[in-house]
BAMIFI-943094 format. One record per atom (N, C-alpha, C): residue number from 1; z, y, x. Coordinates in steps of 0.1 Angstrom, whole numbers, plus 2048, in hexadecimal, padded with zeros to 3 digits. Layout:
<atoms>
ATOM   resi    zz    yy    xx
ATOM    NUM     Z     Y     X
...
</atoms>
This chain:
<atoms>
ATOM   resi    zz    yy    xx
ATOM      1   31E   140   2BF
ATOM      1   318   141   2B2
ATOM      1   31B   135   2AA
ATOM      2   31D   136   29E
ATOM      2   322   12E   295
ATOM      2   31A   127   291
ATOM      3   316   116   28E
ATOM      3   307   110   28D
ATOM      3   30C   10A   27F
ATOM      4   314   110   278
ATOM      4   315   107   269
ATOM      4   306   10C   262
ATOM      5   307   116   265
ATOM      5   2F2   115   25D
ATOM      5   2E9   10E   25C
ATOM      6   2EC   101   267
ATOM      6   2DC   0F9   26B
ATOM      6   2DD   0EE   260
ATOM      7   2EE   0EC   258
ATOM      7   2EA   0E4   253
ATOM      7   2E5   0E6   243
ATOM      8   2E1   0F6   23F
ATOM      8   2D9   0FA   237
ATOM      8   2C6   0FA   23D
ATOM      9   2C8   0FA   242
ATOM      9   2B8   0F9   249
ATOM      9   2B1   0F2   23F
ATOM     10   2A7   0F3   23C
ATOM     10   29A   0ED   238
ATOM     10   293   0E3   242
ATOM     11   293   0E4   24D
ATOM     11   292   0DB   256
ATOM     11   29D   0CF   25B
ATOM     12   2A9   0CF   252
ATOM     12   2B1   0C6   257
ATOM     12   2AE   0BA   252
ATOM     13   2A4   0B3   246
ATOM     13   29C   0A7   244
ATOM     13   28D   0A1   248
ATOM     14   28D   0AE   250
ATOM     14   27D   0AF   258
ATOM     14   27B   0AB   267
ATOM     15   273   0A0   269
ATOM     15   274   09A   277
ATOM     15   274   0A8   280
ATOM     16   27D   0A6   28C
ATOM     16   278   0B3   296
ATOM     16   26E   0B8   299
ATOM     17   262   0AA   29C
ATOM     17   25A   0A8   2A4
ATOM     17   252   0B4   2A0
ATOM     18   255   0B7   292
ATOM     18   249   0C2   289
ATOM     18   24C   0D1   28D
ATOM     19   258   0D5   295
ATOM     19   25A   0E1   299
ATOM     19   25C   0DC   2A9
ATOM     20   252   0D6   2AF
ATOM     20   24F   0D8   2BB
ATOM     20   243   0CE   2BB
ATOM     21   23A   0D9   2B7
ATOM     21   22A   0D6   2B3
ATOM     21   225   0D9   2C3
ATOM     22   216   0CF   2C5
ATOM     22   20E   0D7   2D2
ATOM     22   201   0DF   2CD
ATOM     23   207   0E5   2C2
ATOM     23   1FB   0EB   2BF
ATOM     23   1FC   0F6   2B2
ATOM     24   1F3   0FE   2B5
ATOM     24   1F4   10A   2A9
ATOM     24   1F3   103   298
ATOM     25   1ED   0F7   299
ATOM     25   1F0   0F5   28B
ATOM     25   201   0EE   288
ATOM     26   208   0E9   290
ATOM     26   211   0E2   290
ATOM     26   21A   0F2   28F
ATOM     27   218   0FD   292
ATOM     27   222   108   290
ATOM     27   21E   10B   27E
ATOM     28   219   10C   27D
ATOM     28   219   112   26E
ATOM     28   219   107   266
ATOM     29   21C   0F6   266
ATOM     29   221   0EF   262
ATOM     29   22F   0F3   261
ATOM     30   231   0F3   26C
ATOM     30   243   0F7   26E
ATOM     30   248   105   264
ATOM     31   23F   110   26B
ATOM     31   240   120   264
ATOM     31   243   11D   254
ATOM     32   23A   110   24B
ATOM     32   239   110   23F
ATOM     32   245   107   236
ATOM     33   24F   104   240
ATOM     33   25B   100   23F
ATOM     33   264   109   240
ATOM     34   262   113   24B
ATOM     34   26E   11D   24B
ATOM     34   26D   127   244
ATOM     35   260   12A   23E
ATOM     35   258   136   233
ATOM     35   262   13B   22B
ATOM     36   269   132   223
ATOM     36   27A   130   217
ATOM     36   286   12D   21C
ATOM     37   286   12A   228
ATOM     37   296   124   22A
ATOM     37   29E   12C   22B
ATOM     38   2A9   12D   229
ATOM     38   2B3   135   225
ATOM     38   2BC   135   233
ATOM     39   2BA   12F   23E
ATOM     39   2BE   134   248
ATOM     39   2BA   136   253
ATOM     40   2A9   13B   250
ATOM     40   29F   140   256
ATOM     40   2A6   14D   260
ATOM     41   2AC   155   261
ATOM     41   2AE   162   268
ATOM     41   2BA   15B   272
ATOM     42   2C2   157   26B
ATOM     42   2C9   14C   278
ATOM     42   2C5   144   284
ATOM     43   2C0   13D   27F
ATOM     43   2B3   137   288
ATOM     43   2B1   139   292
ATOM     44   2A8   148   28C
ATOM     44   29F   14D   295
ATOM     44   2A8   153   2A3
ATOM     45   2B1   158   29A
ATOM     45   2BB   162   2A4
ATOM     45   2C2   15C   2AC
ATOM     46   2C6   149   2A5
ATOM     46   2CC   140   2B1
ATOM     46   2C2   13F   2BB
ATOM     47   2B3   13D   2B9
ATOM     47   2AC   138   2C4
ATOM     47   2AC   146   2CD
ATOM     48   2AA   150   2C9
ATOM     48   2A9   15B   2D3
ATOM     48   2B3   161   2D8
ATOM     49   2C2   160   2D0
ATOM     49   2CF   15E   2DF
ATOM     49   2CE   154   2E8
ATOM     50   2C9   148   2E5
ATOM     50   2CB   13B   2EF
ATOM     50   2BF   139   2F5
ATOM     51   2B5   146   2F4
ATOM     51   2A6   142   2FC
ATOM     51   2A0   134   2FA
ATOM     52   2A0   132   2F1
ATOM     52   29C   125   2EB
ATOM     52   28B   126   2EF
ATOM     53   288   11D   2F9
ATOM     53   278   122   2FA
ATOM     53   26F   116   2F6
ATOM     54   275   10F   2F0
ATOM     54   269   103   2E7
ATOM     54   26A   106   2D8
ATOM     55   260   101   2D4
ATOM     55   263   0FC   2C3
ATOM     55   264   109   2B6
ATOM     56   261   106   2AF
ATOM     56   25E   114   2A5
ATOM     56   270   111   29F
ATOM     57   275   11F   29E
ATOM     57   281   123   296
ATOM     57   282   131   296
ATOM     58   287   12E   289
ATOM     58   284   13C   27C
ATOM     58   277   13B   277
ATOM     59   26F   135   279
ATOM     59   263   137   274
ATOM     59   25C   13E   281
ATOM     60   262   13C   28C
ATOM     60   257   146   29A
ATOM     60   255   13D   2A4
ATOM     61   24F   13D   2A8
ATOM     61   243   136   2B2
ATOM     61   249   139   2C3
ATOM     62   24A   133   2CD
ATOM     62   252   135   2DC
ATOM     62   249   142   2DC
ATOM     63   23D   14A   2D7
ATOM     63   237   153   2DE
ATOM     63   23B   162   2D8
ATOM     64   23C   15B   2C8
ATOM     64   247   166   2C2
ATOM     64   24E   16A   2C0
ATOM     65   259   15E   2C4
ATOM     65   265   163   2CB
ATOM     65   267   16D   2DA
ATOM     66   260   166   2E2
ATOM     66   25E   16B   2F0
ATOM     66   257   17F   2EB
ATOM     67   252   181   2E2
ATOM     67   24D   190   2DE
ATOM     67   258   194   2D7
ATOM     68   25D   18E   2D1
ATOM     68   26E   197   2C9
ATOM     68   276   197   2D1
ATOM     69   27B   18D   2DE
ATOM     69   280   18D   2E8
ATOM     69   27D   19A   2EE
ATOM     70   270   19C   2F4
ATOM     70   26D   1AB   2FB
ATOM     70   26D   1B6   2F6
ATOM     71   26C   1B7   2E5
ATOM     71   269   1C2   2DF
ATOM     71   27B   1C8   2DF
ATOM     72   284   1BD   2E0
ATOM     72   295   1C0   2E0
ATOM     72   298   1C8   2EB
ATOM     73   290   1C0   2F5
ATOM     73   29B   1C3   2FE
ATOM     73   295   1D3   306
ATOM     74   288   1D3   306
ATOM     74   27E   1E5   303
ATOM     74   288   1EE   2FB
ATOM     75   288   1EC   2F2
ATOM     75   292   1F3   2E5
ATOM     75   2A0   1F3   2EC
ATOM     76   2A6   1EC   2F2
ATOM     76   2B3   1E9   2F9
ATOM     76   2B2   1F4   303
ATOM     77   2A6   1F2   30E
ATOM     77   2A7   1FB   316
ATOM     77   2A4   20C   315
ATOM     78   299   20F   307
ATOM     78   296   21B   302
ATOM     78   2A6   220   2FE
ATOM     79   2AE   217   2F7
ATOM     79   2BB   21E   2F5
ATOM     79   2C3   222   303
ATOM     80   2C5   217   30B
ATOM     80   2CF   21A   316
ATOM     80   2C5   229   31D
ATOM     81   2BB   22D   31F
ATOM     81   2B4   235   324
ATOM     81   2BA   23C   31E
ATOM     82   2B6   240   312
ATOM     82   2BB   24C   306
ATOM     82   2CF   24F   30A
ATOM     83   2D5   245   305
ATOM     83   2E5   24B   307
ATOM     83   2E8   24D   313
ATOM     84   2DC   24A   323
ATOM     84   2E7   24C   32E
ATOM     84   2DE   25B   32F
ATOM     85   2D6   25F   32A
ATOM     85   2CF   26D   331
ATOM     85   2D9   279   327
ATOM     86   2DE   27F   333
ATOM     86   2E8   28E   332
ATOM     86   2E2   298   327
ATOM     87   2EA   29C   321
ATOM     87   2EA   2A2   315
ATOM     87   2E3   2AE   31C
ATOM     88   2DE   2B8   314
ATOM     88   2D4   2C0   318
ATOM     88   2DD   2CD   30F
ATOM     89   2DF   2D9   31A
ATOM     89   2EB   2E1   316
ATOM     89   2E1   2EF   30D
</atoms>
């Protein structure tokens, strides 16, 4: 995956430390950074190819990433279920 995006980030003049908060207020600090950024969907989608499991990116939290992670791969498996079941004559 190609990472020329990060250096549009909105977070790229922002100490790290702020997107790896120990606490629910420290995520929606972060969230209110990524709310506009213009390479918000990249992000997100770099941390959840690379199982990224700290730190808020895309604007999502390790718990809601870890929920769009499962809701994929459910949807992954409803499809492979669906195309391998024999056509019905």
């Amino acid at each position: 995956m190609e990472l020329e995006w990060m250096a549009e980030g909105k977070c790229r003049d922002v100490p790290p430390s702020v997107f790896f908060p120990n606490d629910g207020v420290g995520v929606e600090a972060a969230r209110r950074i990524c709310a506009d950024c213009p390479v918000k969907a990249p992000c997100l989608e770099y941390a959840l190819i690379n199982r990224v499991d700290h730190g808020v990116w895309g604007g999502c939290s390790e718990r809601e990433r870890r929920r769009i992670a499962r809701r994929r791969r459910l949807a992954g498996a409803e499809t492979e279920a669906a195309e391998s079941k024999p056509a019905s004559a």
